[in-house]
C-alpha positions, 0 to 999 in steps of 0.5 A, a space after each residue: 588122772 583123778 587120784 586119792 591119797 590119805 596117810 596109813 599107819 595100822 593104828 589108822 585103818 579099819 581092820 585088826 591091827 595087832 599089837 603095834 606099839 603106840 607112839 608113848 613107849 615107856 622105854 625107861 620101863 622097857 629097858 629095866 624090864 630088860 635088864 631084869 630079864 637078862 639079869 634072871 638068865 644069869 647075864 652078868 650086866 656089870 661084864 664089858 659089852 653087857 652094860 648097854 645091851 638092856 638099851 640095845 634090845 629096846 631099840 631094836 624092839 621098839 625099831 621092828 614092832 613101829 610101822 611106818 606110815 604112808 600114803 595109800 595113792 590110789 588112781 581111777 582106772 581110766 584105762 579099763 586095765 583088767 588083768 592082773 597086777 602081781 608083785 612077787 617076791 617082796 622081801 618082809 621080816 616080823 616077830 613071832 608073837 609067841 616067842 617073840 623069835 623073827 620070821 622072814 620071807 617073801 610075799 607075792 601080792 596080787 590084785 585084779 583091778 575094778 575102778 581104781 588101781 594103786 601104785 605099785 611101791 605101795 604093795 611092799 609099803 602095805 606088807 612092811 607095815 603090817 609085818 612090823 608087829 608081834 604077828 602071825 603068818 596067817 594073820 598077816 597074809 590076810 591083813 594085806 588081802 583084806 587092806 586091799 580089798 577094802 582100800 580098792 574095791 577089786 575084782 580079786 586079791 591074791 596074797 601067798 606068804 613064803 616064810 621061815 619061822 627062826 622058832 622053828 629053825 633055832 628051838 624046838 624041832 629046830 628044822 632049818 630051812 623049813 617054809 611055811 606057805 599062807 595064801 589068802 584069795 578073794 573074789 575072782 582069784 578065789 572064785 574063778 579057777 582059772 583066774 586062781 591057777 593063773 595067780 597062783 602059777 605066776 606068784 609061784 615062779 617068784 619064788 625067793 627063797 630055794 
C-alpha cells in the first residue's frame, strides 16, 4: 500500500497556528516574571512551599502550550472505502487564551474519504497538537477541519467540539458544568443533508461528558 509520511508540528503546517511557544523559551525570563506577578498578588515567595512555585508554574505552561510533533501517515485508499470515518470522543484539554484559564472536553473528528485515508491515532494526535496552544474553541474546531481537508483531500470533514471553559465554571457567571458546543462541516458533511444528519447523529451518540 502506497503511503506517505511527513513530520507535523503546528510551526510546520500551512494553516494559522496560533501562539505556540518556539523551542528557545526564555524560561530565566519566565519564571522572574512569575514570581513578580505572585509577588504583586501578595504571595509571600520566602513561605515554605512557595519558593519553587515561580519554576512549577513555568514548567507547567511551558508543558500545556508545546505540542508534540507527529508524523501525519496517510495510505492511497486502494479499497475505494466511501463511508464515514468517525472518531468520538477524543479527550483534549487547552488554555483560554483570555485568561489563560484550561478548557477541556471531547471532540468528534470525522472524515469522508476520497484517494487517500489517514491512520486513525493520528485523528487524537491532530486535536492534541492544536489543543496545546493559548486557543479558542472556535479556532481550534476549525484548525483540525481545515488540517484534514488540506492534508486528505476528502469528500468531507466533520469536526464537533464539547467543551467546559474553567473561565466560565471558576470567575465570572461561575455556572459549573456549562458546555459550549463548536462544529466545523466541510464539503459533503456540509452540503449534503443527510450525509450531515448522519455525522452529526453519530458524533452526538459519543457524547463524553453528561
Amino acid at each position: 500500500m502506497a503511503h506517505s509520511t511527513h513530520e507535523l508540528t503546528t510551526s510546520s503546517w500551512n494553516g494559522q497556528s496560533g501562539a505556540a511557544p518556539q523551542p528557545g523559551v526564555d524560561r530565566e525570563a519566565a519564571e522572574r516574571a512569575a514570581a513578580e506577578m505572585l509577588t504583586a498578588l501578595g504571595a509571600d515567595l520566602d513561605r515554605e512551599g512557595l519558593a519553587e512555585t515561580p519554576r512549577r508554574m513555568v514548567d507547567a505552561y511551558v508543558e500545556l502550550l508545546t505540542p508534540r510533533p507527529f508524523r501525519a501517515t496517510t495510505f492511497a485508499n486502494e479499497d475505494g472505502y466511501d463511508e464515514l470515518v468517525l472518531v468520538r470522543a477524543i479527550p483534549f484539554h487547552s488554555l483560554c487564551m483570555h485568561h489563560v484559564l484550561p478548557f477541556y472536553g471531547v471532540a468528534h473528528v470525522g472524515y469522508l474519504p476520497g484517494e487517500r485515508i489517514v491512520g486513525i491515532s493520528k485523528l487524537a494526535r491532530v486535536v492534541e497538537m492544536f489543543a496545546r496552544d493559548l486557543q479558542v474553541q472556535e479556532r481550534l474546531t476549525t484548525q483540525v477541519a481545515d488540517w484534514l481537508e488540506e492534508e486528505l483531500r476528502p469528500k468531507g470533514v466533520g469536526v464537533v467540539i464539547e467543551a467546559e471553559h474553567l473561565c466560565m465554571s471558576l470567575r465570572g457567571v461561575q455556572k459549573f458544568g456549562a458546555t459550549t458546543v463548536t462544529s466545523a462541516l466541510r464539503g459533503a458533511l456540509r452540503e449534503d443533508p443527510r450525509t450531515r444528519q448522519e455525522f452529526l447523529a453519530l458524533a452526538g451518540g459519543g457524547k463524553g461528558r453528561d
